[in-house]
N, C-alpha and C positions, 0 to 999 in steps of 0.2 A: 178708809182703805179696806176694800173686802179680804178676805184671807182667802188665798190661792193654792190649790193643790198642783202640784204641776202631774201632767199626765206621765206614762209612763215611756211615752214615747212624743218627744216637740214637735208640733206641725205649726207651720206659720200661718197666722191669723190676719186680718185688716187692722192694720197699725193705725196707731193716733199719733200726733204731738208734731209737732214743726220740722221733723226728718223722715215723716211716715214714708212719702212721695218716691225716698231715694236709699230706703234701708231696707235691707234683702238678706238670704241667707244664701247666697251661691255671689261668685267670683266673676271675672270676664265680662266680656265687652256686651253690651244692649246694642248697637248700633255701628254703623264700618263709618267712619272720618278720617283722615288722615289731620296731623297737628301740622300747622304753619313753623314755617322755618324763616327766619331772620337773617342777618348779614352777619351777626357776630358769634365768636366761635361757642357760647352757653348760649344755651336756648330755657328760659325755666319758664314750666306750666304749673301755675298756680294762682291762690287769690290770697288777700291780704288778712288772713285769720292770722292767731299767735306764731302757728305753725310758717304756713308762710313769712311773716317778715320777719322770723329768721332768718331766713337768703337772701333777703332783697337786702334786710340790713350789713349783711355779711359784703354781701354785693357792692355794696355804695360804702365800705369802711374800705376796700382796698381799693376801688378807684379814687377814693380823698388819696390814699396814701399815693398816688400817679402810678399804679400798675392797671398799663392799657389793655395788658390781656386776659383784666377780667372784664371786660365787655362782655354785656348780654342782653338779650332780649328777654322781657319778661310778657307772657301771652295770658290771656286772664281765661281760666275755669270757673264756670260758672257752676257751682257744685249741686246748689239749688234748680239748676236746666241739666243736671246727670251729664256734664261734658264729661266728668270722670269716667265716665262708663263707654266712652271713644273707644272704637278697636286702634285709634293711634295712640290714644293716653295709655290705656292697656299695653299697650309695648310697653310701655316706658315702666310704668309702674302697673304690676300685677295683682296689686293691692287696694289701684284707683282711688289713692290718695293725693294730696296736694301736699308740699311741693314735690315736681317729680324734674330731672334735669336732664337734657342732651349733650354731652361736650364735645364739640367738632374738633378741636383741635389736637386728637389725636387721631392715628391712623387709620383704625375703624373707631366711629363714634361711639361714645361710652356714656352709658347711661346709669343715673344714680336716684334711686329713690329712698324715702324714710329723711325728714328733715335734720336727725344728728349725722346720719351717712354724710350727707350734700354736706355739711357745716365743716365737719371733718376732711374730707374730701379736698377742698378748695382751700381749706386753710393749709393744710399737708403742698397740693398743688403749688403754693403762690409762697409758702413756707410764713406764716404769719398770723399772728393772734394763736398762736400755739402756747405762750408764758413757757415761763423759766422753770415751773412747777409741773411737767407732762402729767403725771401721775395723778398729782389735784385735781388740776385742769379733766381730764380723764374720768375722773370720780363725781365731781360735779354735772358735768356733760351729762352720762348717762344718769346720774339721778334723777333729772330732769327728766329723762325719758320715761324712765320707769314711774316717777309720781306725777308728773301732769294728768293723766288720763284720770285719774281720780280726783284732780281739779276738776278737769274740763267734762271728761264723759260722767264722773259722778257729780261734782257737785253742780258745774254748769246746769247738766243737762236737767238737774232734779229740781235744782232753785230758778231755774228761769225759762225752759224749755219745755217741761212736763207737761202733758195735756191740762194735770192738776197737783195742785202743791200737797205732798205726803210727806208727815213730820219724820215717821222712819229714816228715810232715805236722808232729807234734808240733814238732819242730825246727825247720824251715821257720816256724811261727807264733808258737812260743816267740820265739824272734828276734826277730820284727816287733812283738808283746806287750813287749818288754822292748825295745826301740826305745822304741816309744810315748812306755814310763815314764820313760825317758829327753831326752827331748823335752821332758814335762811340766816334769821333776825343775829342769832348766838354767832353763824358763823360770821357776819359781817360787824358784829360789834368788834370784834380783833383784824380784821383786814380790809383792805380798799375794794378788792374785786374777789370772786370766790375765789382763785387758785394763789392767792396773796397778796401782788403787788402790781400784777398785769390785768388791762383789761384782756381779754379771752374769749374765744366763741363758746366758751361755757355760759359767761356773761349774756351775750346774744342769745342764746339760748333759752335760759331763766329768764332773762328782762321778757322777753316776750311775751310769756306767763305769767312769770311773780313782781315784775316790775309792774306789768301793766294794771294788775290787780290792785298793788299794791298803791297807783294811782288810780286806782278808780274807775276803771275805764272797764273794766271785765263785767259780765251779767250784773251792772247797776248793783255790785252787792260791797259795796265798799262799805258803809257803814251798817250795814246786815254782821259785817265780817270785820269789825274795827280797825279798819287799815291803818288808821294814825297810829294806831301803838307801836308796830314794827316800825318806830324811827330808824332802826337800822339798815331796815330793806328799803326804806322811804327816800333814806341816802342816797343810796348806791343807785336806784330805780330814778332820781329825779338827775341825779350828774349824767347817767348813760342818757335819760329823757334828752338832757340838753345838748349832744351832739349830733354835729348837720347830718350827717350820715345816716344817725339812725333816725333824725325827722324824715330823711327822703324815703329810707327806707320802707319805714309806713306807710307811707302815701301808695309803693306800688302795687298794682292790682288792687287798688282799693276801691267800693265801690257801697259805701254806705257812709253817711257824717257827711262834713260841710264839703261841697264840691270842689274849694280850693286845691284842698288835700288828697281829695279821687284822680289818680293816674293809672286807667284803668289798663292800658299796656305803657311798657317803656321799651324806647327802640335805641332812643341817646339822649344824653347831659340835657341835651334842650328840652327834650318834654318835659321836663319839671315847670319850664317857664311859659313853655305855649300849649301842652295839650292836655292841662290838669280840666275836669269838668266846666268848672266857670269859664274857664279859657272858651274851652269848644261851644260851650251855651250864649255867649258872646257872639261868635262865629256864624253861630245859628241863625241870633237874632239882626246882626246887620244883614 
């Protein structure tokens, strides 16, 4: 790793590494598109990273519970094709991030972007996965927000994403990664769900991140990052694993791993069963 002076003044350079294509230092749209619109009153545009199935899971835990008006369409961003960079995504989110929401069903349509907004948001709306614990619930939410990026944009991006692997950086966020899991681990050795006794969109939120991590599934670094030791979070991360809700959830917009599981929009209940990839790859081939 060379030692870098930074100049006195940043000009942007030709980037490297697997985000070069689509990372920039200015805001707003590249391109005018308008985003598709659905039958149902949420419209979400996004794709099935952490961040996203957040909402989808959210999404599919209150229609188990048979609340029909949270019906929604989910439309898939291809982040990697710069759909974020739409003058119609750009409405919605100024920040041309995933997930970003439309909600028709109010009087003028209300748009929500930032994936703790959306989670909050709909749970506030629908009045559910809120816990008994506001204040917990509340405090874990936002931790999440404020430490994933140092999951995802540091350690992600250093351990698995980097043009080249640099022990600095790696060490530096392994660290703070393995803090985290730490933090989780204490609070879940005394409670079932982080806000107590409910599960929670705080829950949703963390599993996304530290669940998934925590089985293994994040930047191949499970045993880079000793996951079996946090049996605590390995709990809590494999009981949320095992409900239907949050399996469908995953699947939407998803659009990498076994095509079973790829639903790459969702429009209703049915496409789980007729328009996951295999399905359509069938379709193809008769």
């Amino acid at each position: 790793m060379k030692p870098y002076t930074p100049p006195k003044v940043w000009k942007p350079e030709p980037a490297e590494g697997r985000f070069a294509s689509i990372n920039r230092p200015v805001s707003g749209p590249t391109h005018d598109k308008e985003l598709p619109v659905g039958k149902h009153p949420h419209q979400l545009y996004s794709l099935a990273t952490p961040n996203g199935q957040k909402v989808t899971v959210l999404f599919e835990e209150l229609l188990a519970l048979g609340i029909e008006e949270a019906e929604y369409d989910a439309w898939l961003i291809k982040i990697m094709d710069g759909d974020q960079f739409s003058s119609g995504f750009v409405s919605v989110n100024p920040n041309s991030k995933i997930p970003a929401l439309m909600d028709h069903s109010t009087a003028t349509p209300t748009r929500v972007f930032e994936s703790g907004a959306i989670l909050l948001y709909l749970a506030e709306k629908f009045d559910r996965f809120l816990g008994q614990n506001r204040p917990e619930m509340l405090s874990w939410l936002f931790w999440q927000m404020g430490s994933a990026p140092y999951l995802g944009g540091g350690f992600g991006h250093f351990y698995a994403y980097a043009p080249e692997k640099w022990e600095y950086p790696i060490n530096r966020f392994t660290m703070e990664a393995k803090r985290q899991l730490d933090v989780l681990d204490k609070r879940l050795a005394d409670v079932a769900f982080l806000d107590g006794a409910d599960y929670t969109i705080a829950d949703m939120a963390n599993w996304a991140w530290y669940g998934q991590l925590a089985l293994g599934r994040l930047y191949e670094a499970g045993e880079f990052l000793d996951v079996e030791s946090y049996k605590h979070v390995r709990r809590w991360a494999q009981e949320i694993d095992a409900r239907k809700p949050v399996s469908r959830g995953r699947m939407v917009n998803r659009t990498s791993g076994a095509p079973e599981y790829q639903l790459h929009e969702r429009h209703d209940a049915s496409d789980f069963d007729t328009q996951t990839q295999d399905k359509i790859g069938e379709k193809a081939d008769s």
